[in-house]
Backbone as CSV, one residue per row, in Angstrom:
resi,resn,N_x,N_y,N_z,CA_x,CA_y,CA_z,C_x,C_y,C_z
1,UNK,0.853,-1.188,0.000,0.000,0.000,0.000,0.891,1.241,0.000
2,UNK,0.816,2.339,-0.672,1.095,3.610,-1.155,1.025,4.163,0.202
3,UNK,1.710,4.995,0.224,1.615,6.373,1.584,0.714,6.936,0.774
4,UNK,0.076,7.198,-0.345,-0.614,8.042,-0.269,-2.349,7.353,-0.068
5,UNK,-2.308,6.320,-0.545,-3.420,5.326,-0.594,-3.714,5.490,1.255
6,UNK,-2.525,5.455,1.421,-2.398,4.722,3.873,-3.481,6.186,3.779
7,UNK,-2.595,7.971,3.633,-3.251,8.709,4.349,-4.345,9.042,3.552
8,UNK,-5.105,8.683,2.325,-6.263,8.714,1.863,-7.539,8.045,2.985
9,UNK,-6.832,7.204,3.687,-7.938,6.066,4.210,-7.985,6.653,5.720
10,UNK,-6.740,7.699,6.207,-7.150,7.928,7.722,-7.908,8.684,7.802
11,UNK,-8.753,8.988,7.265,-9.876,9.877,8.001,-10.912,8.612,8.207
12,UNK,-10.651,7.958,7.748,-12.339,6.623,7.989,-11.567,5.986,9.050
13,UNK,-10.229,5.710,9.710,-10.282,4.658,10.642,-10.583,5.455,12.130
14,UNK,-11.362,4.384,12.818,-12.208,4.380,14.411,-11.126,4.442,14.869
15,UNK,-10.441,5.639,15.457,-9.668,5.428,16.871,-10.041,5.282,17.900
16,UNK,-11.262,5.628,17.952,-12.389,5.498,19.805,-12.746,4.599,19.692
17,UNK,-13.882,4.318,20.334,-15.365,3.560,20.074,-16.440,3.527,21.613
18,UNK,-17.523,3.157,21.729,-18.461,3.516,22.540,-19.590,2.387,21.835
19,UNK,-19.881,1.709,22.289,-21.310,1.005,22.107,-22.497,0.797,23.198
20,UNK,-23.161,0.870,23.213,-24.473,0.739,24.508,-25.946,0.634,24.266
21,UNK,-26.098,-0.225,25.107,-27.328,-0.699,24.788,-28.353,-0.380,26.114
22,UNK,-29.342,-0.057,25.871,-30.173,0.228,26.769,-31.898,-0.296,26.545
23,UNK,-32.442,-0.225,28.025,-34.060,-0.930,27.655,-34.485,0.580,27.423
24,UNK,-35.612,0.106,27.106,-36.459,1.187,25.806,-37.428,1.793,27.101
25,UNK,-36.708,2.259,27.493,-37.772,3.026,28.980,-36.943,4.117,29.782
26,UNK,-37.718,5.363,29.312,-37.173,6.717,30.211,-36.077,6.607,31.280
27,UNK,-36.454,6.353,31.805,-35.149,6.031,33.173,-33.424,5.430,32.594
28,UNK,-33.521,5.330,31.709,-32.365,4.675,30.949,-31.518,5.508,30.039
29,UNK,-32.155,6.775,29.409,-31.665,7.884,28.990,-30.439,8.670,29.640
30,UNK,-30.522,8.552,30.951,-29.607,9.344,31.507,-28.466,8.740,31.877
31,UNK,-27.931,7.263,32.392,-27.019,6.567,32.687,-26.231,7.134,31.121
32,UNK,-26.928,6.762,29.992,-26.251,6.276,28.987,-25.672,7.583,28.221
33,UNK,-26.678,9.317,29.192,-25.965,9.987,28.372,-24.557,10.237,29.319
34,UNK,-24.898,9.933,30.367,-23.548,9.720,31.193,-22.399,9.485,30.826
35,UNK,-22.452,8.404,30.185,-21.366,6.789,29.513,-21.178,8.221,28.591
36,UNK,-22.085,8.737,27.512,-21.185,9.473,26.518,-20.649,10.454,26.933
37,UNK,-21.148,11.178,27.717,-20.653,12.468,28.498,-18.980,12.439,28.812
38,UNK,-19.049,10.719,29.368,-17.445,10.497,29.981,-16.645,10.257,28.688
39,UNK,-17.178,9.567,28.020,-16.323,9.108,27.107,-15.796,10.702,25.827
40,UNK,-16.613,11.561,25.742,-16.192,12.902,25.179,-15.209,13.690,25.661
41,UNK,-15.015,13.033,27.625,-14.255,13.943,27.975,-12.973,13.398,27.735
42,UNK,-12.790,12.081,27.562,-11.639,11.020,27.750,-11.070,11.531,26.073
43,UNK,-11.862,11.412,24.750,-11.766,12.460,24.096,-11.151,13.831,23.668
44,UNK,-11.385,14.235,25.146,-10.807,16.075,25.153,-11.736,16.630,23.722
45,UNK,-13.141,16.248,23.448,-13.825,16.813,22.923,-14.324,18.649,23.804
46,UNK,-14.171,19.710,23.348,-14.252,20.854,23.858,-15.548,20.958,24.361
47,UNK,-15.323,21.685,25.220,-16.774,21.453,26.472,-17.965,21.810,25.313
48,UNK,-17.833,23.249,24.691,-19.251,23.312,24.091,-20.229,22.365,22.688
49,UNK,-18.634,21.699,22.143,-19.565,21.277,21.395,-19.858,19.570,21.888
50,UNK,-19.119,19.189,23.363,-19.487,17.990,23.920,-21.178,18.199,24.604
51,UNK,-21.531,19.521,24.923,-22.737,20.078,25.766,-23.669,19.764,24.351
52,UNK,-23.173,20.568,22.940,-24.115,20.199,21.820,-24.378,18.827,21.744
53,UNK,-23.324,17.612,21.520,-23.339,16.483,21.249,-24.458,15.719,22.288
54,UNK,-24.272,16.051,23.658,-25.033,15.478,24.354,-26.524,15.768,24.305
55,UNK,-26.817,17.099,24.158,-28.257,17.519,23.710,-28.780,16.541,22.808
56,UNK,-27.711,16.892,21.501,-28.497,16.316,20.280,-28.592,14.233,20.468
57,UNK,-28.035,13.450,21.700,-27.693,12.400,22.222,-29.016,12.494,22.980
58,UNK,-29.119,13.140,23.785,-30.545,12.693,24.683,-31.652,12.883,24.304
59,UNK,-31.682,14.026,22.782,-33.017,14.349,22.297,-33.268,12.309,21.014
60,UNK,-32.165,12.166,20.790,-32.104,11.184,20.054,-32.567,9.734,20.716
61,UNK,-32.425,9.658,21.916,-32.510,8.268,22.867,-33.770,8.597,23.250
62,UNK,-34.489,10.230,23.627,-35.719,10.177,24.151,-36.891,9.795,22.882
63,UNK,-36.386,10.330,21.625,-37.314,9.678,20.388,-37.082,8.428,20.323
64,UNK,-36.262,7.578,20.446,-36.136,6.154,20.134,-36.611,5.432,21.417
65,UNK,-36.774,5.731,22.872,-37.194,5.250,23.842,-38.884,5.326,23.748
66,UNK,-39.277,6.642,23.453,-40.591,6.716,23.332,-41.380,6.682,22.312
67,UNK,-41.168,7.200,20.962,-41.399,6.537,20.028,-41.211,5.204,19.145
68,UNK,-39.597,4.790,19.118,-39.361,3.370,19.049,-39.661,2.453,19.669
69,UNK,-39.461,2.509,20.982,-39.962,1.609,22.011,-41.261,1.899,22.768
70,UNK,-41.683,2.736,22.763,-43.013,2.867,23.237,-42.730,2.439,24.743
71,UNK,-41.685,3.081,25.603,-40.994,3.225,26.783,-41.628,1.603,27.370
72,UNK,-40.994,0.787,26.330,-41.421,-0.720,26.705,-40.017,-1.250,26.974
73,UNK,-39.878,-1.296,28.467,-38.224,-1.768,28.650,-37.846,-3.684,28.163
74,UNK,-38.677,-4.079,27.444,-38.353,-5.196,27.143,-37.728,-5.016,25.711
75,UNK,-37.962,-3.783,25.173,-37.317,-3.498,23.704,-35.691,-2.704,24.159
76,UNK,-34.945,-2.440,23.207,-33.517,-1.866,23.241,-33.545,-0.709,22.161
77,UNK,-32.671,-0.331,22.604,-32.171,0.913,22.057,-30.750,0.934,22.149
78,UNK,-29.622,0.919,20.742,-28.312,0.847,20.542,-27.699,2.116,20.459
79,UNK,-26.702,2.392,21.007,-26.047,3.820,21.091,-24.748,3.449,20.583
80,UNK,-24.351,4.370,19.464,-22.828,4.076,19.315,-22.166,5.496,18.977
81,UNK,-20.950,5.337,19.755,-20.192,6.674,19.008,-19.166,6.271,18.680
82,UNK,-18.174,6.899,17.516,-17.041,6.451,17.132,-16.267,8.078,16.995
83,UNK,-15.097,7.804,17.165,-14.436,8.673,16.856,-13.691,8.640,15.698
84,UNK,-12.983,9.231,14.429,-12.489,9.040,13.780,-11.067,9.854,14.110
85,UNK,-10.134,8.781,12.749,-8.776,9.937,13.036,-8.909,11.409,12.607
86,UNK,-9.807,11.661,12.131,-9.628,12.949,11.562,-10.331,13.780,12.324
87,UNK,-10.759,13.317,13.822,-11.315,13.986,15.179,-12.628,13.602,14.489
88,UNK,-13.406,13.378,13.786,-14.854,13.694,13.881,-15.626,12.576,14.636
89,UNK,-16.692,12.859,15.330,-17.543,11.993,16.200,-18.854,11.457,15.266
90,UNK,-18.859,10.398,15.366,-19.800,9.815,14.789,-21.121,9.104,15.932
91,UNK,-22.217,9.555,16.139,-23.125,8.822,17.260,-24.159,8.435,16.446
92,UNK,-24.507,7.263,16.588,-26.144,6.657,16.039,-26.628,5.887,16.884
93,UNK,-28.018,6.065,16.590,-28.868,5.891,18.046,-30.123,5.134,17.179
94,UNK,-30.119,3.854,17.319,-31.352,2.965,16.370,-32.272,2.241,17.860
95,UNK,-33.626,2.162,16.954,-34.469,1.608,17.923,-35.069,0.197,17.049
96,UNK,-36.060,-0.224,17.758,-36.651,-1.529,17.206,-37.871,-0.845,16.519
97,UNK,-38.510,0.167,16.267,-39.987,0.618,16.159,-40.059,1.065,14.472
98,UNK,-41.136,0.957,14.019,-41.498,1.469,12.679,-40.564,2.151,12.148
99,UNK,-39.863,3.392,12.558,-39.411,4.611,11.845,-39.665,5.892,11.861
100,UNK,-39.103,6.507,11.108,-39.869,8.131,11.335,-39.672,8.682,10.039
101,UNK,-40.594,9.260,8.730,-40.234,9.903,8.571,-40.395,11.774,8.346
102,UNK,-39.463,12.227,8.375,-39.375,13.725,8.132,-40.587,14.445,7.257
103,UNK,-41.286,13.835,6.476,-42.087,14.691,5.639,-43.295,14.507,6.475
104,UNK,-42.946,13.849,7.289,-44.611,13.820,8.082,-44.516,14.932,9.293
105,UNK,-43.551,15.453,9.772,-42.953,16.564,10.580,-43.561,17.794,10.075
106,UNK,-44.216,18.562,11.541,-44.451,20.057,10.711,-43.291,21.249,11.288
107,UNK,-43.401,21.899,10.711,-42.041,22.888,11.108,-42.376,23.063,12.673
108,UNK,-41.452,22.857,13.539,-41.738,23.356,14.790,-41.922,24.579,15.068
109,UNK,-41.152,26.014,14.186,-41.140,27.029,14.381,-42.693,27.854,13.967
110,UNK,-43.632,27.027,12.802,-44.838,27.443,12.290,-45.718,28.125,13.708
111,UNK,-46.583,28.830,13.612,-46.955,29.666,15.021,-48.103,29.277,15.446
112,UNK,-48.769,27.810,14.904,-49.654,26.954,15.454,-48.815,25.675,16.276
113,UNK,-47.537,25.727,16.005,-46.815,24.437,16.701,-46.223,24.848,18.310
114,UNK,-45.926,26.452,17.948,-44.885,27.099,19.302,-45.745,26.622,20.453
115,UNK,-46.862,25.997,20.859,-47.019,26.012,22.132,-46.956,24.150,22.114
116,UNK,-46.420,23.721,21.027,-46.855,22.020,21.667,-45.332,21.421,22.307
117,UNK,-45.519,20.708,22.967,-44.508,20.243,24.149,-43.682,18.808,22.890
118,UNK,-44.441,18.368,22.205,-43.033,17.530,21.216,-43.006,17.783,19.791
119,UNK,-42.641,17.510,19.155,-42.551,17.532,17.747,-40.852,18.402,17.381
120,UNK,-39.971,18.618,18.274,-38.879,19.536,17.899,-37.708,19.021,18.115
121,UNK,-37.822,17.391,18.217,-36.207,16.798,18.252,-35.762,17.130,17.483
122,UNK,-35.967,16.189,16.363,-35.465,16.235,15.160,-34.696,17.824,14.976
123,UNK,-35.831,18.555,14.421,-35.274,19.710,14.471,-33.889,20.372,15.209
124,UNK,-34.031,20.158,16.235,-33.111,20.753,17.346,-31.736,19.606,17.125
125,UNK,-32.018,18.276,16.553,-30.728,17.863,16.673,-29.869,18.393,15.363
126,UNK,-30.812,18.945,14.146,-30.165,19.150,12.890,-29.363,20.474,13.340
127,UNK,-29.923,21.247,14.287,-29.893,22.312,14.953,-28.006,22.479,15.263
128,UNK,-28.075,21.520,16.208,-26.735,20.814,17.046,-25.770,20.537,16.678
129,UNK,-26.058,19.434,15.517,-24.892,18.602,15.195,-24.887,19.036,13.004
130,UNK,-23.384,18.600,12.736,-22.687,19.325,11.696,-23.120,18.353,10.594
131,UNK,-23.532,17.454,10.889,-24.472,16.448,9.725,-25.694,15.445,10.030
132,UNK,-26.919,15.352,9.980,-27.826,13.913,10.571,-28.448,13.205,9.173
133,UNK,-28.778,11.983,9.377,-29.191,11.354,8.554,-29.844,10.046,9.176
134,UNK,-31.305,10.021,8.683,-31.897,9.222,9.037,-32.080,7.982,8.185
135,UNK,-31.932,6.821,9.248,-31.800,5.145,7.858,-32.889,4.397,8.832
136,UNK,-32.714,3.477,7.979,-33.925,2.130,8.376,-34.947,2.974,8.048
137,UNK,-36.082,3.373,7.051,-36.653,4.358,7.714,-37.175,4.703,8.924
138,UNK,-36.476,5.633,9.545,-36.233,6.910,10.292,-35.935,5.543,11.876
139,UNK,-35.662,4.774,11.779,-35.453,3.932,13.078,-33.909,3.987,13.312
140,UNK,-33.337,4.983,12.924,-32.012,4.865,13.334,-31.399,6.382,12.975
141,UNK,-30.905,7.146,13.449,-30.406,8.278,13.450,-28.893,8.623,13.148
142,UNK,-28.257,8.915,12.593,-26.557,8.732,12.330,-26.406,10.791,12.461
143,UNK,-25.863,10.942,13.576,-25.322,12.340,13.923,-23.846,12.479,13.755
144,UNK,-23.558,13.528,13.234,-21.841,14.015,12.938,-21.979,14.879,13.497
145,UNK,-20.555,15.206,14.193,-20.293,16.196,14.789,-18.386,16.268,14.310
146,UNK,-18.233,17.783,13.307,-16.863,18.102,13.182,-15.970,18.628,14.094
């Protein structure tokens, strides 16, 4: 292999890693944003955009706990973050449930939505983090953070 082929390929290799699994029930959200919390700091990810990461992390586990799982702790919910060499954080957060998708979302900001209490994860994580993309339909979330 080429030196130039080797440093073409380091930005894709995992120098971290983080996997976790949790039951699909509220109370379980917070241990696990814990686990990432520590692991950002071990990282030396910079406080503010570890404070973003975690937002856009707990808004992501509370849609997949309560919408995926239907806060049924016999279902799971997978958390993974990776780090790459090229510093970027990779977190995806998949559930067992139908999916979600985006065109069925109404703008949270529209001035019939400002008083309802959910509908603004999503939003707020595109908000947060520097790339999202939703797979399986919408049962799995893939967040970047540069």
């Amino acid at each position: 292999m080429s030196a130039e082929a080797s440093s073409a390929d380091q930005p894709r290799l995992v120098t971290s890693a983080l996997e976790l699994r949790i039951k699909g029930e509220v109370n379980a959200i917070a241990a696990a944003a814990d686990s990432i919390s520590d692991k950002l700091r071990q990282l030396q990810v910079p406080e503010e955009k570890r404070m973003e990461i975690l937002l856009a992390v707990q808004e992501a586990l509370a849609n997949a706990v309560v919408h995926g799982c239907k806060d049924d702790p016999s279902k799971e919910v997978r958390c993974c973050l990776e780090q790459y060499a090229n510093g970027r954080i990779l977190i995806v957060v998949s559930d067992p449930g139908p999916g979600y998708s985006p065109q069925q979302s109404i703008d949270p900001k529209h001035a019939d939505r400002l008083h309802h209490d959910h509908g603004r994860g999503v939003y707020l994580i595109r908000q947060l983090m520097d790339d999202v993309l939703l797979a399986h339909n919408g049962s799995e979330i893939r967040m970047w953070k540069y």
